[in-house]
N, C-alpha and C positions, 0 to 999 in steps of 0.2 A: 487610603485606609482599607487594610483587608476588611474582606464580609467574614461571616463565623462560619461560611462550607470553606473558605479558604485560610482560618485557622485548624479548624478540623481536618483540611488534605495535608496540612503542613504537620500537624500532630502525629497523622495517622501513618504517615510515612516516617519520620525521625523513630516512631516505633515499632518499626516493622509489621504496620498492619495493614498496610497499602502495595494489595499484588497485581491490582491495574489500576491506572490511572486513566480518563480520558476526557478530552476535551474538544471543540468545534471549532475548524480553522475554515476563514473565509477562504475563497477560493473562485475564480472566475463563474467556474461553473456550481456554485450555491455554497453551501458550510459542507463540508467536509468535516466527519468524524474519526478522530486519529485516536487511539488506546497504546497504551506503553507499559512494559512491566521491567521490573529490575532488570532483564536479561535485554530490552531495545524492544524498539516500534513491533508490535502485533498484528495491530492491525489499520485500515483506513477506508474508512466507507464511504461511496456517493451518496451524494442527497437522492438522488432520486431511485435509487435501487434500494437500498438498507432501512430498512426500519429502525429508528436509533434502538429502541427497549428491546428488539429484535437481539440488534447486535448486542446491547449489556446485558443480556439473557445468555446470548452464546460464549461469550465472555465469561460468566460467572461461570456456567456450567465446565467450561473445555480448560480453562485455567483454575481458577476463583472466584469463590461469593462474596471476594475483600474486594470488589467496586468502588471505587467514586470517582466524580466528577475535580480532576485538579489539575486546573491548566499550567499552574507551573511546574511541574513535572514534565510536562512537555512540551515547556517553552522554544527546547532547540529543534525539533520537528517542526516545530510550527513556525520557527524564523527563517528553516531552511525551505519550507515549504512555499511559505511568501515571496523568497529568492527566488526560488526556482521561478511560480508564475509569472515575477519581473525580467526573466528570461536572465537572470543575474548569477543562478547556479547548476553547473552541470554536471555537477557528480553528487550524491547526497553521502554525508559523512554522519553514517546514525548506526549504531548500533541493532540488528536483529534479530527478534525472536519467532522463530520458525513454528512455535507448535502446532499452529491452525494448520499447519500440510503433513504429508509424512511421505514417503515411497519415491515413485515415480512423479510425483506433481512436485514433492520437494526436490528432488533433482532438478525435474524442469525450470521451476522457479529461481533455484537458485541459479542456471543459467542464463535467465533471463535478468537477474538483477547486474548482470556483467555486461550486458550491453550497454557499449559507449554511447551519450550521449549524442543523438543525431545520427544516429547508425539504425537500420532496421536488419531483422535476422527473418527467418520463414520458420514455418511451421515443424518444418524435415531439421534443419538447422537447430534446434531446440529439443529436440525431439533426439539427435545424435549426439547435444552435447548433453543430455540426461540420461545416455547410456542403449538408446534402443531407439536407430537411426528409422526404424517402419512404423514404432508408435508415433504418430506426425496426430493423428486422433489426439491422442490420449493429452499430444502437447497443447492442443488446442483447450481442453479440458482444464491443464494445465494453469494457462492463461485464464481461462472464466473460471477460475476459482481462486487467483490469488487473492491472498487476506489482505498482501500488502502493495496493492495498486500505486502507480506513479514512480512509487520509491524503486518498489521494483516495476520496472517498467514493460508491461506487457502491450502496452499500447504501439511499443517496438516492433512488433512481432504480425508479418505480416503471411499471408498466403503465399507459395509460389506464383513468381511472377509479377509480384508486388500488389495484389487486391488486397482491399485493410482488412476482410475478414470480419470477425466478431468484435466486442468492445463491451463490457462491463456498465460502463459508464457511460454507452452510445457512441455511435459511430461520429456524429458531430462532432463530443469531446475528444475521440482519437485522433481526428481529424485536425482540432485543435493544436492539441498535444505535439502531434506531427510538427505542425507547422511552426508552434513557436519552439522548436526545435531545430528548426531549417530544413526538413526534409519535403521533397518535393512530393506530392499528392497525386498520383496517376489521377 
């Protein structure tokens, strides 16, 4: 039986007044916050970095103040999500919506979400496939600011020479990440 916030998501979307949607997927490493707008996934926040009211603050302001909470809207993120942490799927087939980045990060970013699964790239590596082979900085940058972690996978993306570098979501879960990947961990 729906609850009435989940008549109301289903309302408010069939009338075009649902411009993000977002709901909390389990995830090894705690709920995971994913948001979605008619254009594809936005965004996806760790538990331990993101403040939820945090992120529906930046949300309303940088897209929309049309908010709420409706998980089936993004039911298919959240199914592929689940795959994905059963080690079940290795490419994610979702639709995205780039606004949270612009420039050079969206460049980077979008470089980043091509890497093959179980494949790592470096810093320089990202950094030339976003147009400007010496900002290796700015790639790094790049990576602690994607909105859409996992999906696009930044976790990929390592130092020269293979050090894991930085990690959003700590180094443990890149580590992770890596691993139920199959890549080996210097």
């Amino acid at each position: 039986m729906k609850t009435s916030l989940e008549h109301l998501a289903e309302r408010a979307a069939a009338e075009g007044l649902l411009d993000v949607a977002y709901a909390n997927v389990d995830s090894p490493f705690g709920p995971l916050l994913v948001a979605g707008t008619p254009r594809g996934l936005v965004k996806v926040g760790f538990p331990a970095v993101y403040d939820t009211e945090e992120t529906l603050e930046e949300l309303a302001t940088k897209i929309s103040p049309r908010v709420l909470e409706a998980p089936a809207q993004l039911d298919d993120v959240r199914r592929q999500l689940d795959r994905y942490f059963e080690g079940r799927l290795h490419e994610f087939d979702l639709r995205l919506d780039w606004r949270l980045t612009d420039g050079f990060r969206k460049r980077a970013q979008q470089a980043i979400s091509r890497i093959p699964y179980g494949k790592t790239r470096s810093y320089t590596e990202i950094a030339r496939s976003a147009g400007n082979e010496r900002a290796v900085r700015a790639a790094g940058t790049a990576c602690g600011s994607n909105p859409i972690p996992i999906v696009v996978p930044c976790h990929r993306v390592l130092r020269s020479g293979g050090a894991l570098g930085g990690y959003g979501g700590g180094l443990p879960m890149k580590e992770a990440l890596l691993r139920l990947e199959g890549v080996g961990i210097p």
